[in-house]
py3Dmol code that shows the C-alpha trace and the ligand (Angstrom):
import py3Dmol

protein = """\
ATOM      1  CA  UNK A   1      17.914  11.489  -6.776  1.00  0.00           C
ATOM      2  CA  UNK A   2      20.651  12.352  -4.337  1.00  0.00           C
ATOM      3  CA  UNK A   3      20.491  15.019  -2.262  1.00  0.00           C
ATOM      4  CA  UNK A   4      21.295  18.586  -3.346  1.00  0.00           C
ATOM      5  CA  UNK A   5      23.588  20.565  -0.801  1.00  0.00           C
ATOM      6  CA  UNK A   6      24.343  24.116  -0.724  1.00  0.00           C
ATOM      7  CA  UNK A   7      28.283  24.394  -0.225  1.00  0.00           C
ATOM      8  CA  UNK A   8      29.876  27.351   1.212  1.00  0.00           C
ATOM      9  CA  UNK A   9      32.669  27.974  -0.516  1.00  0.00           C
ATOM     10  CA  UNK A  10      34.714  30.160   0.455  1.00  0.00           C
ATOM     11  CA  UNK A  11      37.904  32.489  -1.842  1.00  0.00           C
ATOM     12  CA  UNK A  12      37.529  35.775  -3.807  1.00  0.00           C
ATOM     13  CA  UNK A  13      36.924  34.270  -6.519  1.00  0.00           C
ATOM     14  CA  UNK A  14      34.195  31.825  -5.769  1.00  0.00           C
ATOM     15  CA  UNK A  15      32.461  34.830  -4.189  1.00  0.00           C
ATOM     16  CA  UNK A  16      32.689  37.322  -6.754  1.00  0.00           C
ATOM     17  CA  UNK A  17      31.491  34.487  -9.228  1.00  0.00           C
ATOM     18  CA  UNK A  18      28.539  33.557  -7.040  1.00  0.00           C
ATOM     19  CA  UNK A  19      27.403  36.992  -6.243  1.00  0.00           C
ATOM     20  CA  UNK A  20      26.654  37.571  -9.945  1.00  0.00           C
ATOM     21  CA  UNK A  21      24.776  33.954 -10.358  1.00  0.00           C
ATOM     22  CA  UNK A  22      22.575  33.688  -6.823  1.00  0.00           C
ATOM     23  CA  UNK A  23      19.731  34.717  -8.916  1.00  0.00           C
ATOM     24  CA  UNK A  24      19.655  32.153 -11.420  1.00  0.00           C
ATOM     25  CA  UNK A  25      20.246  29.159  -9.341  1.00  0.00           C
ATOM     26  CA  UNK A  26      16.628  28.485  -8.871  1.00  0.00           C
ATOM     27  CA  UNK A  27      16.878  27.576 -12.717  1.00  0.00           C
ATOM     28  CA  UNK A  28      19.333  25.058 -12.583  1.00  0.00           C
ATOM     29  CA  UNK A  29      17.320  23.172  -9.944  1.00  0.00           C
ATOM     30  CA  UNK A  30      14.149  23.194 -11.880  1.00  0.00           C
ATOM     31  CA  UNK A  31      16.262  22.200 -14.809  1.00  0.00           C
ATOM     32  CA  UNK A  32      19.068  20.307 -14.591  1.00  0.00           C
ATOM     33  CA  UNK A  33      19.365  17.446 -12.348  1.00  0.00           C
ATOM     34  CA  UNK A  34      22.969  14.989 -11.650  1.00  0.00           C
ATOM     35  CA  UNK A  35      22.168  11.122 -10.264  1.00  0.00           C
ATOM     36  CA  UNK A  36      24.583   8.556  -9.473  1.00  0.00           C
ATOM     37  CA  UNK A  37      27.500  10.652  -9.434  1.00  0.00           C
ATOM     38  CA  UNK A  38      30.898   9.211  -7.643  1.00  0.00           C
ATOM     39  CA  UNK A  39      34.804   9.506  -7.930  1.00  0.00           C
ATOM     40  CA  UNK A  40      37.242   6.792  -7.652  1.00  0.00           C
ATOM     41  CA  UNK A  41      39.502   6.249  -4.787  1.00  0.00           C
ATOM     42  CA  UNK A  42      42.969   7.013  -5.906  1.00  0.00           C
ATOM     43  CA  UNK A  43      46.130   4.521  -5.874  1.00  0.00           C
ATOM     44  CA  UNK A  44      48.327   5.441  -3.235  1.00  0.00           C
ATOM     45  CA  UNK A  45      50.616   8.177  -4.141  1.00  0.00           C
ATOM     46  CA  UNK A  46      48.338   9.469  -6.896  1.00  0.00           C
ATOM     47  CA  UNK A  47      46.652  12.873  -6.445  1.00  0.00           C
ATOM     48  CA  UNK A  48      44.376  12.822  -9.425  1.00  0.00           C
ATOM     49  CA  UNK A  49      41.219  10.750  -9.717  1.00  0.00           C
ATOM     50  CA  UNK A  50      38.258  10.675 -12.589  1.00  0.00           C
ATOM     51  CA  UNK A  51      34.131  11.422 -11.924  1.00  0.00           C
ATOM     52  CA  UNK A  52      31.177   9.771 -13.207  1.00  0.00           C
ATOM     53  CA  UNK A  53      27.388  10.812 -13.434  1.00  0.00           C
ATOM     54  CA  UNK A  54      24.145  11.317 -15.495  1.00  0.00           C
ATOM     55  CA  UNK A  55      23.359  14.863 -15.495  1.00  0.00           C
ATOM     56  CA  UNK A  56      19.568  15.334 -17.178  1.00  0.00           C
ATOM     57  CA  UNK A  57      18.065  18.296 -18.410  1.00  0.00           C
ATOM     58  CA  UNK A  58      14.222  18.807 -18.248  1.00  0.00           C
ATOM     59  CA  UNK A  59      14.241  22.627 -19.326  1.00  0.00           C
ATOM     60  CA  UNK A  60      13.307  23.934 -22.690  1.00  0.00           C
ATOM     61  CA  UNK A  61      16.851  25.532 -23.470  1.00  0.00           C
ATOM     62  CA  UNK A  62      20.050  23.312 -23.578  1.00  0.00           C
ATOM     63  CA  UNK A  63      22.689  24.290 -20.801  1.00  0.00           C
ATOM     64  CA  UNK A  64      26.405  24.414 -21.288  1.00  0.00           C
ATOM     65  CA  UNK A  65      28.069  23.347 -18.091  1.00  0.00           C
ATOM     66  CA  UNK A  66      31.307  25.598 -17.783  1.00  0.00           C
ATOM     67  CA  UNK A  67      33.127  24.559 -14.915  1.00  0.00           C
ATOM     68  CA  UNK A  68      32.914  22.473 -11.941  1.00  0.00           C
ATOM     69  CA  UNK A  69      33.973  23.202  -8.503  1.00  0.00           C
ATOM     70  CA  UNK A  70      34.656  20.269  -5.841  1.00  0.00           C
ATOM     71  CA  UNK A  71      35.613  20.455  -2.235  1.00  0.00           C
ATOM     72  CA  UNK A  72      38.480  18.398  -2.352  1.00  0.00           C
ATOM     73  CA  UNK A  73      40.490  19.247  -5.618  1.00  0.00           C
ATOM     74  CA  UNK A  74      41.456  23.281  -6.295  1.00  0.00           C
ATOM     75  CA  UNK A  75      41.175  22.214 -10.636  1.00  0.00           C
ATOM     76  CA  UNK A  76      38.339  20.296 -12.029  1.00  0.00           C
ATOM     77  CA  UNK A  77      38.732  19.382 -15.838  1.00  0.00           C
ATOM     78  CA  UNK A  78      35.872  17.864 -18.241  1.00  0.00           C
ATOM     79  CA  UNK A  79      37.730  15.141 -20.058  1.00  0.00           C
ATOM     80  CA  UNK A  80      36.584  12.716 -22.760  1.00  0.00           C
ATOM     81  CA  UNK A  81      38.310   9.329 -23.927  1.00  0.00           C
ATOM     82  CA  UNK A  82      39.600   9.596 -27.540  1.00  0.00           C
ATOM     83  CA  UNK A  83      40.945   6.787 -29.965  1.00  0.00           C
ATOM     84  CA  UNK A  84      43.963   7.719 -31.545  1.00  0.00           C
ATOM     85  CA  UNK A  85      46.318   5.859 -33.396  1.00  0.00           C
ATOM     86  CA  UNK A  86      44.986   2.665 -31.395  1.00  0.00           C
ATOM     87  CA  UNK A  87      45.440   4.071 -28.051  1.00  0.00           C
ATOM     88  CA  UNK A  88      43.086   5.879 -25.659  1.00  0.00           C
ATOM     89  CA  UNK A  89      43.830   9.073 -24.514  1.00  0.00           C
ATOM     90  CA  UNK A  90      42.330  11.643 -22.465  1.00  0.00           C
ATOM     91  CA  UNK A  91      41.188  14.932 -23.991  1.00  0.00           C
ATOM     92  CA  UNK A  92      40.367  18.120 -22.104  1.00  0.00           C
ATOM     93  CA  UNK A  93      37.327  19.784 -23.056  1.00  0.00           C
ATOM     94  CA  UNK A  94      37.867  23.457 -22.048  1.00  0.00           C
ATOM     95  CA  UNK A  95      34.875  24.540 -23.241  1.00  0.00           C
ATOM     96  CA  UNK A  96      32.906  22.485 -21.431  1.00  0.00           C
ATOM     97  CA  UNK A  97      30.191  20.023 -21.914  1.00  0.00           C
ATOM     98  CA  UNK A  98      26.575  20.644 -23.145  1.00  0.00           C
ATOM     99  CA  UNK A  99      23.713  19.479 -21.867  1.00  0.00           C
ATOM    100  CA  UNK A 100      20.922  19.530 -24.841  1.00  0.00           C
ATOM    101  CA  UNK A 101      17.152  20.255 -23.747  1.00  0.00           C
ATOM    102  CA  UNK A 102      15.318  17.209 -22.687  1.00  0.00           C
ATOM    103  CA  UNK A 103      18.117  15.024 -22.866  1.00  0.00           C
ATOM    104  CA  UNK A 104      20.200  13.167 -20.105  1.00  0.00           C
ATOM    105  CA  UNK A 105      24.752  12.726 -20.857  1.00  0.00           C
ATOM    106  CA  UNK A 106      26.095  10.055 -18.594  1.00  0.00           C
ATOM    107  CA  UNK A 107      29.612  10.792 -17.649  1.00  0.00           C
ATOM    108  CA  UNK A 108      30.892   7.303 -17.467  1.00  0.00           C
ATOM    109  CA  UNK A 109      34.421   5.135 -17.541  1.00  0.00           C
ATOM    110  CA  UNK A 110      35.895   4.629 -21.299  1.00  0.00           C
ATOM    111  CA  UNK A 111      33.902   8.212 -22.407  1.00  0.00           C
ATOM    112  CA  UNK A 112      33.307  11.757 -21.151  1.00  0.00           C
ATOM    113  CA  UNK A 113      34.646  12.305 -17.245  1.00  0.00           C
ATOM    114  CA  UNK A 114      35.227  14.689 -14.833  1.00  0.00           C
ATOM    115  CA  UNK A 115      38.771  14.457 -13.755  1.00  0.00           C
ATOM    116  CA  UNK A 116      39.676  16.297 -10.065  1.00  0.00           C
ATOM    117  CA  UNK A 117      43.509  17.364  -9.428  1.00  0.00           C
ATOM    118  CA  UNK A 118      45.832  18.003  -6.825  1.00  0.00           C
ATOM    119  CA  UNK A 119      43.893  16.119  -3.960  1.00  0.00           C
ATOM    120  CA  UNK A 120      45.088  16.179  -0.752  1.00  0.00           C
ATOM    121  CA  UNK A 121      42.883  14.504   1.301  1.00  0.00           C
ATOM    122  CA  UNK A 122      42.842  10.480   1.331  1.00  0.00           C
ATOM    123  CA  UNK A 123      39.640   9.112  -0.455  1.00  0.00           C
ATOM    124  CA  UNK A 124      38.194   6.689   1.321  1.00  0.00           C
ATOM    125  CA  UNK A 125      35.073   4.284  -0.269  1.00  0.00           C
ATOM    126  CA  UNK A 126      32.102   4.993   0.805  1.00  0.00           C
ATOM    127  CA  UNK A 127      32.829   8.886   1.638  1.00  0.00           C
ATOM    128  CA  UNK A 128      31.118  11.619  -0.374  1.00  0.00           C
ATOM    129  CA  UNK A 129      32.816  14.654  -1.718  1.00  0.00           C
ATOM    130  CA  UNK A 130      30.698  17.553  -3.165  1.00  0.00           C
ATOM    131  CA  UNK A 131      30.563  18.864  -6.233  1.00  0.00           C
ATOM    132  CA  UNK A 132      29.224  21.797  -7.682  1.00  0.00           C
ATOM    133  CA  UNK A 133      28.256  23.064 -12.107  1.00  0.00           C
ATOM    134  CA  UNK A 134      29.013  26.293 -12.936  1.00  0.00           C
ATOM    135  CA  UNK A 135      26.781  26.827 -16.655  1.00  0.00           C
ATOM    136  CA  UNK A 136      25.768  29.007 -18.740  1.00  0.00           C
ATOM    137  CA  UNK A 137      22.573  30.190 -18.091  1.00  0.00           C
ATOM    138  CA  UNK A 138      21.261  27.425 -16.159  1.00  0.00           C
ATOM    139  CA  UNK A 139      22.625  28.551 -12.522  1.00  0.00           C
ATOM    140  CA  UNK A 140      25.032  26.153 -10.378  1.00  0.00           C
ATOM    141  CA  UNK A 141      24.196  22.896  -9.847  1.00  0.00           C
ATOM    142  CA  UNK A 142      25.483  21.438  -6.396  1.00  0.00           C
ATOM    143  CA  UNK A 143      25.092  17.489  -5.587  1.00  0.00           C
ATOM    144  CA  UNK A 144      26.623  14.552  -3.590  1.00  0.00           C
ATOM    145  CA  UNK A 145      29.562  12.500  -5.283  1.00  0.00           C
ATOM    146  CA  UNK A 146      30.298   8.986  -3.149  1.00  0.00           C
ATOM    147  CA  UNK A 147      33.572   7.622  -3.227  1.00  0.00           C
ATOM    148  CA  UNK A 148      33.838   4.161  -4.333  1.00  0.00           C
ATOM    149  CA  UNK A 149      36.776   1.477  -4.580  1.00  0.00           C
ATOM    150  CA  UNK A 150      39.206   1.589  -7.643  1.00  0.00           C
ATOM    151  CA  UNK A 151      38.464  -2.009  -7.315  1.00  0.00           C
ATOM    152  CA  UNK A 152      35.397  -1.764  -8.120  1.00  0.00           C
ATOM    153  CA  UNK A 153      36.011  -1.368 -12.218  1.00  0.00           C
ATOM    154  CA  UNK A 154      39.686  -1.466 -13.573  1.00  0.00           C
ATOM    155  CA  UNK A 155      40.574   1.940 -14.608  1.00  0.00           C
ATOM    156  CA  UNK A 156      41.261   1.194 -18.368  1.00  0.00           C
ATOM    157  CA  UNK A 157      43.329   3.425 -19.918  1.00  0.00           C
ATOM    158  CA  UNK A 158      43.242   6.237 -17.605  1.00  0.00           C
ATOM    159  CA  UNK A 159      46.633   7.999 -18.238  1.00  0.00           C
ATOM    160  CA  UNK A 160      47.789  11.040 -17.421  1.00  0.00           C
TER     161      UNK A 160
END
"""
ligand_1 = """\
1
CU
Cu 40.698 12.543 -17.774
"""
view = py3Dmol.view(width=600, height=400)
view.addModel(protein, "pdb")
view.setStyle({"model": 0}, {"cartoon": {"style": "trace"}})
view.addModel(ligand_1, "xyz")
view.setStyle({"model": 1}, {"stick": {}})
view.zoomTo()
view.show()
C-alpha cells in the first residue's frame, strides 16, 4: 500500500472542516484504504489533468466519499466517462462517489476519475502530489498520488 501522509493544509475553510472531523479519522484508516493512485502529466499549456486509483473498503458500513482535496489544484471534481450519442463525455458527479462495504472501485482511464483544476505547478513524471477524501462518515483519507507520463496511455477522449 502506499504510504499514508498527514497534510497540513492550511485556509479557513480546510480548518473549520477538519476541526469538526479529527475525531473520526481513525475510521477511515481502519476502513478505507486507496493503492496505486497517480495523475497524468499535463500537455503543455493545459492546467487540468485526470486521477486514477482503487480505493477499498474493509468496514462494515459503505462510505460516500464527498470531496477530495489535493495540494496542487484549489477544485477537485469526481468525474465518470459517459456514452452519449456515440461520443464520450465527461460527467461530474457532485454528489460524490460511494464506496460499498467490503468492496474495492478502481478509478481508472475510459470510467470514473478524479479530475484536478487550475494547476499551477508543472507536473513532472515520477513526482507525487497528495491527495486527501473528505466522506461521509468514514473520516479523511490522505495518500500519495505519483505523477506519470501522458505517454504512458493515450488520453482517449478526455475533453473538457
Ligand atoms: Cu473528467
Amino acid at each position: 500500500m502506499k504510504t499514508i501522509i498527514v497534510l497540513i493544509f492550511t485556509g479557513i475553510t480546510q480548518l473549520a472542516f477538519h476541526a469538526g472531523e479529527a475525531h473520526a479519522e481513525s475510521t477511515a484508516v481502519a476502513g478505507l484504504e486507496v493503492t496505486e493512485a497517480y495523475i497524468r502529466t499535463m500537455p503543455p499549456g493545459r492546467t487540468t489533468t485526470a486521477g486514477f486509483l482503487s480505493i477499498s473498503n474493509a468496514g462494515e458500513a459503505d462510505c460516500q466519499l464527498l470531496n477530495a482535496e489535493s495540494s496542487i489544484s484549489d477544485r477537485v471534481e469526481f468525474h465518470e466517462h459517459q456514452h452519449a450519442d456515440g461520443m464520450m463525455r465527461m460527467r461530474p458527479l457532485p454528489d460524490g462517489v460511494i464506496i460499498p462495504a467490503g468492496e474495492t472501485v478502481v478509478f481508472k482511464p475510459g470510467g470514473l476519475h478524479i479530475m484536478l483544476f487550475n494547476i499551477t505547478s508543472e507536473l513532472e513524471a515520477g513526482e507525487v502530489t497528495q491527495l486527501r477524501f473528505n466522506t461521509d462518515h468514514c473520516g479523511t483519507v490522505q495518500f500519495t498520488t505519483e505523477v506519470r507520463s501522458l505517454l504512458d496511455k493515450p488520453m482517449g477522449g478526455m475533453h473538457h
